[in-house]
LOMIKE-211252 format. One line per field, with one value per residue: residue number from 1; x, y, z of N, C-alpha, C in turn. Coordinates in nm, 3 decimals. Example, Ala and Ser with C-alpha at 12.3 -4.5 7.8 and 13.67 -1.06 7.14 Angstrom:
BEGIN
pos: (1;2)
n.c1: (1.319;1.285)
n.c2: (-0.569;-0.225)
n.c3: (0.780;0.708)
ca.c1: (1.230;1.367)
ca.c2: (-0.450;-0.106)
ca.c3: (0.780;0.714)
c.c1: (1.320;1.290)
c.c2: (-0.330;0.003)
c.c3: (0.780;0.787)
REM end
This chain:
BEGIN
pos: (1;2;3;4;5;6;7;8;9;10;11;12;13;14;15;16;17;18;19;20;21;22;23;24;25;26;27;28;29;30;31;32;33;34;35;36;37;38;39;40;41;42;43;44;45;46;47;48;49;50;51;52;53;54;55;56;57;58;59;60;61;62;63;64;65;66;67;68;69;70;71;72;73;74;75;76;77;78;79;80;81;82;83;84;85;86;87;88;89;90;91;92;93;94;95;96;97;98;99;100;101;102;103;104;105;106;107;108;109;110;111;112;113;114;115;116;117;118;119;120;121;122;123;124;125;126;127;128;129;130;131;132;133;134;135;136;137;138;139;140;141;142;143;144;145;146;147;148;149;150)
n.c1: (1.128;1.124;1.118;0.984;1.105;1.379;1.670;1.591;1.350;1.336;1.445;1.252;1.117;0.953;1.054;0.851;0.952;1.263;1.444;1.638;1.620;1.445;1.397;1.460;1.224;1.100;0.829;0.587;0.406;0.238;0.007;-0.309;-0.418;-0.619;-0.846;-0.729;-0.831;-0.857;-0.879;-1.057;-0.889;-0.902;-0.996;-0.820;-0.872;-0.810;-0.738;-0.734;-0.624;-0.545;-0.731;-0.704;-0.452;-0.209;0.001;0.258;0.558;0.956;0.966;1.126;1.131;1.004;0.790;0.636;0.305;-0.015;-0.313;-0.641;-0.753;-0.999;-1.154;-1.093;-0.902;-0.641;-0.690;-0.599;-0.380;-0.398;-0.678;-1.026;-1.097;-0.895;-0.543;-0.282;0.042;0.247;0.558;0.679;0.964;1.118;1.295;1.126;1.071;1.039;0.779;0.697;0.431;0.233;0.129;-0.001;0.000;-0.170;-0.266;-0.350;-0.517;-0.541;-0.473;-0.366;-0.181;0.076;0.323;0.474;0.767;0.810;1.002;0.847;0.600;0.398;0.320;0.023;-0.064;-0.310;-0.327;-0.554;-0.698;-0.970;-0.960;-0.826;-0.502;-0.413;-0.197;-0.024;0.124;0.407;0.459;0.245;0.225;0.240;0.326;0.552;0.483;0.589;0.424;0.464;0.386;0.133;-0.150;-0.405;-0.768;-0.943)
n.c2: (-5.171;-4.829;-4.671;-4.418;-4.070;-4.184;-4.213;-4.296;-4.187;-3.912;-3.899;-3.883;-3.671;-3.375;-3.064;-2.789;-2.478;-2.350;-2.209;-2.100;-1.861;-1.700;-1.394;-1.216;-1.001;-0.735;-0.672;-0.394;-0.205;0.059;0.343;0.368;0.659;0.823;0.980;1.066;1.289;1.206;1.399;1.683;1.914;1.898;1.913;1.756;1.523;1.528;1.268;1.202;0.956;0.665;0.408;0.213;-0.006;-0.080;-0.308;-0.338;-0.390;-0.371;-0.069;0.246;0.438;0.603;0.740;0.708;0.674;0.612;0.637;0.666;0.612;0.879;0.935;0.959;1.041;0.933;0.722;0.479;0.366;0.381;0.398;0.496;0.419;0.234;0.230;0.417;0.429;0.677;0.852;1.061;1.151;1.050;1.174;1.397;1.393;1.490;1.334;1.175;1.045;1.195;1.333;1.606;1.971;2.215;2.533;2.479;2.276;1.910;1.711;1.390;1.347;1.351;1.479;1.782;1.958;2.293;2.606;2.852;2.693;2.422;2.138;1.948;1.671;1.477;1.123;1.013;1.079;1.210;1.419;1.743;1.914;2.100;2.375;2.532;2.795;2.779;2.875;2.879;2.542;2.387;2.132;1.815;1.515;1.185;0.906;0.595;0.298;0.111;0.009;-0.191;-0.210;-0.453)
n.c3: (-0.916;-0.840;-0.477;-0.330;-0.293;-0.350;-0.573;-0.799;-0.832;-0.855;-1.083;-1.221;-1.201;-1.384;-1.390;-1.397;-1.466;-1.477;-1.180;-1.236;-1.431;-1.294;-1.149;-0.849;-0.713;-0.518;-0.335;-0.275;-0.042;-0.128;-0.027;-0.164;-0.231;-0.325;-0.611;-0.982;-1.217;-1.524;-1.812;-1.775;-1.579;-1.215;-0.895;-0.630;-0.377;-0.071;0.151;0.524;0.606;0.550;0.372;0.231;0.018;-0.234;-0.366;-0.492;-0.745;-0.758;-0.654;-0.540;-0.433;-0.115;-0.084;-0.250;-0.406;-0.505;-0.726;-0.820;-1.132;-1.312;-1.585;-1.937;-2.088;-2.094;-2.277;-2.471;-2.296;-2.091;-1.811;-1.780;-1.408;-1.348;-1.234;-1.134;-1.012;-0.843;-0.852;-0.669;-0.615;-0.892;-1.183;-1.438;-1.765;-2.128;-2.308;-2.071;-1.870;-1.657;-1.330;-1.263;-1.106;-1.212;-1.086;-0.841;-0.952;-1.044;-1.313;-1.508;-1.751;-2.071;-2.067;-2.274;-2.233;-2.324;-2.356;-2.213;-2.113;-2.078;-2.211;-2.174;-2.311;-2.417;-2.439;-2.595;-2.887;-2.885;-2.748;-2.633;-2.644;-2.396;-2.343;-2.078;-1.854;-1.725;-1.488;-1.331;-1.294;-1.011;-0.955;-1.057;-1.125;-1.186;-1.332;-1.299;-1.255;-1.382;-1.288;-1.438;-1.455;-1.425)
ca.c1: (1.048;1.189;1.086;0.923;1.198;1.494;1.727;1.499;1.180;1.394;1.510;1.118;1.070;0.987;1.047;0.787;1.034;1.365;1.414;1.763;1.531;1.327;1.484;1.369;1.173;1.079;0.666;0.565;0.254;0.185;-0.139;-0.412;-0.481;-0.741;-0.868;-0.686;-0.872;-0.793;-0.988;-1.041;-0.820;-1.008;-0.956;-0.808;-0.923;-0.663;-0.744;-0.673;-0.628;-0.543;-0.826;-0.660;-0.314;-0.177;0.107;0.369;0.734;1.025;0.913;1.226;1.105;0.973;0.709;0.549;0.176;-0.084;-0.446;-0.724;-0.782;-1.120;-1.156;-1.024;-0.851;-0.566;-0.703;-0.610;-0.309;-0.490;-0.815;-1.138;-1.081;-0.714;-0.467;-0.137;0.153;0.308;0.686;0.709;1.123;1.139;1.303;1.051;1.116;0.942;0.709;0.657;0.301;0.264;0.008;0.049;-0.081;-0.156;-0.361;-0.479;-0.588;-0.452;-0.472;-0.315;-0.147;0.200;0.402;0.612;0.810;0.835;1.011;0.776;0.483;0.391;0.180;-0.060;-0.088;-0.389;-0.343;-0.714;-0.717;-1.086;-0.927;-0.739;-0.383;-0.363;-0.070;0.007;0.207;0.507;0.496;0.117;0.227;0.282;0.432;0.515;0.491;0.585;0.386;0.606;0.307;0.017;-0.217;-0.496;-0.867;-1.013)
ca.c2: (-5.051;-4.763;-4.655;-4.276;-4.050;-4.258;-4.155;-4.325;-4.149;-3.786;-3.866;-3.913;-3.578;-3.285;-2.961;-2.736;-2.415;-2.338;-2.158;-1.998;-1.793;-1.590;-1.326;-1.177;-0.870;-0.633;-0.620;-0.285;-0.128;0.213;0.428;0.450;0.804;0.906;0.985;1.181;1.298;1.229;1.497;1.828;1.949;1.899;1.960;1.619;1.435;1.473;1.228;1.262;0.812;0.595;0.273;0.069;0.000;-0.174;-0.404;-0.362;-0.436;-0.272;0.094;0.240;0.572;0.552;0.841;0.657;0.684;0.545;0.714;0.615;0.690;0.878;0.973;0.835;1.107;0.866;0.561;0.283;0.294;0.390;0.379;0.478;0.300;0.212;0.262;0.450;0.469;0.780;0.848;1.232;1.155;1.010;1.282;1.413;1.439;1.537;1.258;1.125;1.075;1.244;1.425;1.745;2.032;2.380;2.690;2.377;2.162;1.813;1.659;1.338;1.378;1.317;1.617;1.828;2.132;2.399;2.756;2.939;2.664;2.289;2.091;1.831;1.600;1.345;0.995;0.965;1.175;1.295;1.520;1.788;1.896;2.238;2.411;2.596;2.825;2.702;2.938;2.791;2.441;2.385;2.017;1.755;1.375;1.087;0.782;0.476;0.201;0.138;-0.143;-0.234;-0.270;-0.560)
ca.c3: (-0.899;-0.708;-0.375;-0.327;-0.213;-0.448;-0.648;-0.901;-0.829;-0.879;-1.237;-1.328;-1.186;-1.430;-1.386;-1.493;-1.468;-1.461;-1.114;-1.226;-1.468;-1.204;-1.091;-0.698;-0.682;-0.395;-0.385;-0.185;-0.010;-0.124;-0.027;-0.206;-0.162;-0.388;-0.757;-1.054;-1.358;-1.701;-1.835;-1.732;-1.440;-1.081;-0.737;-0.651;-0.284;0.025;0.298;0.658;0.645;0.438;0.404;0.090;-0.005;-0.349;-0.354;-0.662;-0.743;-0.761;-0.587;-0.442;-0.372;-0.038;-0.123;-0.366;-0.329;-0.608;-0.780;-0.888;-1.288;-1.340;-1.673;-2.061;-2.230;-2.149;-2.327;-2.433;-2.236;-1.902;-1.860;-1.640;-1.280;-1.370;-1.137;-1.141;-0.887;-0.883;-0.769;-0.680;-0.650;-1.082;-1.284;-1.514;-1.886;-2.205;-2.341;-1.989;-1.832;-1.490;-1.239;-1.299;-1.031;-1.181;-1.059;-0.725;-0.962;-1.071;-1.442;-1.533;-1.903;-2.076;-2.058;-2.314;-2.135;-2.412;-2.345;-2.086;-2.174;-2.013;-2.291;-2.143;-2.391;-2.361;-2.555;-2.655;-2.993;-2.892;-2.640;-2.671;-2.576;-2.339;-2.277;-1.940;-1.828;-1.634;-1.328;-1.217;-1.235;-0.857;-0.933;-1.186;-1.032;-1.269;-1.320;-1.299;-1.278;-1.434;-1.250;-1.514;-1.415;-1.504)
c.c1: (1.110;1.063;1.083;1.054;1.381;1.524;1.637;1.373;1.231;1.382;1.359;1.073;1.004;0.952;0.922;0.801;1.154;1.434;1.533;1.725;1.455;1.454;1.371;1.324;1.081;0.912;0.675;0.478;0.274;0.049;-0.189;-0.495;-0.620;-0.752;-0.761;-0.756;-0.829;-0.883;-0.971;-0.967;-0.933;-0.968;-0.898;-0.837;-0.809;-0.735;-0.688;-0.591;-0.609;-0.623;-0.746;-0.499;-0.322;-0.082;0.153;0.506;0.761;0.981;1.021;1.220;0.950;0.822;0.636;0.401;0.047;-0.254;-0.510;-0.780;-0.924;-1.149;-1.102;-0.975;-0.672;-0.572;-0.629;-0.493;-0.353;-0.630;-0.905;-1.095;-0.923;-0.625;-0.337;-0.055;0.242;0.463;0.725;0.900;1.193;1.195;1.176;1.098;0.992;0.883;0.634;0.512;0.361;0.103;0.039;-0.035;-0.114;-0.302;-0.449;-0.535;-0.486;-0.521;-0.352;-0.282;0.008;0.226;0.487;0.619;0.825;0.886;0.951;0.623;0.484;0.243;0.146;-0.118;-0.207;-0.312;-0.472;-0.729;-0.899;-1.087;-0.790;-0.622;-0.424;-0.249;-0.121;0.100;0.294;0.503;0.344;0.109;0.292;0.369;0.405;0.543;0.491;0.502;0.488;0.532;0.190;-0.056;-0.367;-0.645;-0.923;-1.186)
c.c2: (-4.966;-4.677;-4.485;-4.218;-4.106;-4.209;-4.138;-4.239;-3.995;-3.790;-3.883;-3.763;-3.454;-3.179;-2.866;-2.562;-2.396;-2.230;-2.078;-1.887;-1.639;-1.479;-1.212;-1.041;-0.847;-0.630;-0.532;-0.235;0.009;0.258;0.441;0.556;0.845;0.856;1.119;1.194;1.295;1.248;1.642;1.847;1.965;1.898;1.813;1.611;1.422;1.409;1.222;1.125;0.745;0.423;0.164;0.134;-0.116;-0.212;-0.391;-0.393;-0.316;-0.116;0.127;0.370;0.528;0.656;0.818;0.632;0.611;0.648;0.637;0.686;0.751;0.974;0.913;0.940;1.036;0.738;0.568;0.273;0.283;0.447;0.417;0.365;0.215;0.257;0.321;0.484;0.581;0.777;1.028;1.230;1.120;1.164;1.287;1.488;1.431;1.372;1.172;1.172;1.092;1.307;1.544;1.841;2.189;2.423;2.588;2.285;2.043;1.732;1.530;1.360;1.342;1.477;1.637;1.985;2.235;2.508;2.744;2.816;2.467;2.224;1.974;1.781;1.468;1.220;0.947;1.105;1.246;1.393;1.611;1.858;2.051;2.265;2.530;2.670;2.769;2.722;2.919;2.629;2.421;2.213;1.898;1.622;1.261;0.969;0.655;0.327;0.184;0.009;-0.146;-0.305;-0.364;-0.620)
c.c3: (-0.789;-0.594;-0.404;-0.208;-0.260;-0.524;-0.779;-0.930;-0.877;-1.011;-1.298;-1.284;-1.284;-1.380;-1.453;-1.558;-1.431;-1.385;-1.139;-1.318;-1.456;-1.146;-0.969;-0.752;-0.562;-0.395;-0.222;-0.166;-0.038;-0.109;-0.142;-0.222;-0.219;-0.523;-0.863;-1.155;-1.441;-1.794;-1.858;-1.625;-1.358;-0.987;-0.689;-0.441;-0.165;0.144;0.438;0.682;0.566;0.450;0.342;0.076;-0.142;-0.308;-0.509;-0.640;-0.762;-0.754;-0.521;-0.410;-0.286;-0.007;-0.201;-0.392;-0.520;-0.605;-0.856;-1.043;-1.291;-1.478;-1.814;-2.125;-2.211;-2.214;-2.422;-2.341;-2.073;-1.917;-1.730;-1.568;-1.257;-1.254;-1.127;-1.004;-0.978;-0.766;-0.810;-0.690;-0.767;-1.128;-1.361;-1.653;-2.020;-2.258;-2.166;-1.938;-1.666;-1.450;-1.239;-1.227;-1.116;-1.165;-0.951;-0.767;-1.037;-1.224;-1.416;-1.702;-1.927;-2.125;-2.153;-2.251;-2.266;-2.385;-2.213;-2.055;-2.115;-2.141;-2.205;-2.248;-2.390;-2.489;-2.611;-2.780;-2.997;-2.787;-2.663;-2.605;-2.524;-2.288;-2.165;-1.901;-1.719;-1.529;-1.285;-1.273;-1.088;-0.853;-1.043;-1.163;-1.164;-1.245;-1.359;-1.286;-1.358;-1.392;-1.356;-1.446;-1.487;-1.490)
REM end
């Protein structure tokens, strides 16, 4: 019978993953700043402080700040109370979902650029798409997470 700590006692070992597998990632605090609507465009929430912070991977824009979902015209993929990290430094390209500022106010939606014309696209087919003119969007912030309320 082998002794605890023996060569013997190793080879009865099993593994229950295979640690060459995993590969490292970066987990990062970004602010919790506020709420975004996914909805109607609304005045969105600037605090002076930040109370809450999330923790995610790979974030390498150091600007990276996170919102609270309030609204469903993006369901099913994001949802009332949902969470998105936003990275104002992401290129922004057509099909992408973003925060989108015009005329002061902030909408969450997936974006196509058209000509002179910014469509906000919801993903909930009981809402419908508005386009915008280009010169009162004040800014177009990619979403790059999506934390899931549960």
């Amino acid at each position: 019978m082998a002794k605890r700590g023996s060569a013997a006692h190793a080879d009865n070992i099993v593994r229950l993953y295979d640690e060459r597998k995993f590969r490292r990632v970066t987990l990062t605090e970004v602010p919790l700043l506020a709420s975004v609507p996914a909805g109607n465009t609304a005045m969105m929430f600037y605090p002076e402080h930040v109370d809450r912070y999330v923790t995610v991977d790979n974030i390498k824009d150091p600007s990276a700040f996170a919102l609270q979902v309030k609204g469903n015209s993006m369901a099913p993929k994001i949802e009332n109370a949902d969470i998105v990290v936003v990275s104002p430094q992401q290129d922004v390209r057509n099909g992408d979902i973003c925060v989108i500022r015009v005329n002061d106010e902030d909408v969450l939606k997936k974006v196509k650029f058209e000509g002179d014309g910014v469509h906000l696209i919801p993903l909930n087919p009981t809402f419908k798409t508005v386009v915008v003119n280009k010169r009162d969007v004040m800014f177009v912030w990619k979403v790059v997470k999506v934390i899931k309320n549960i």
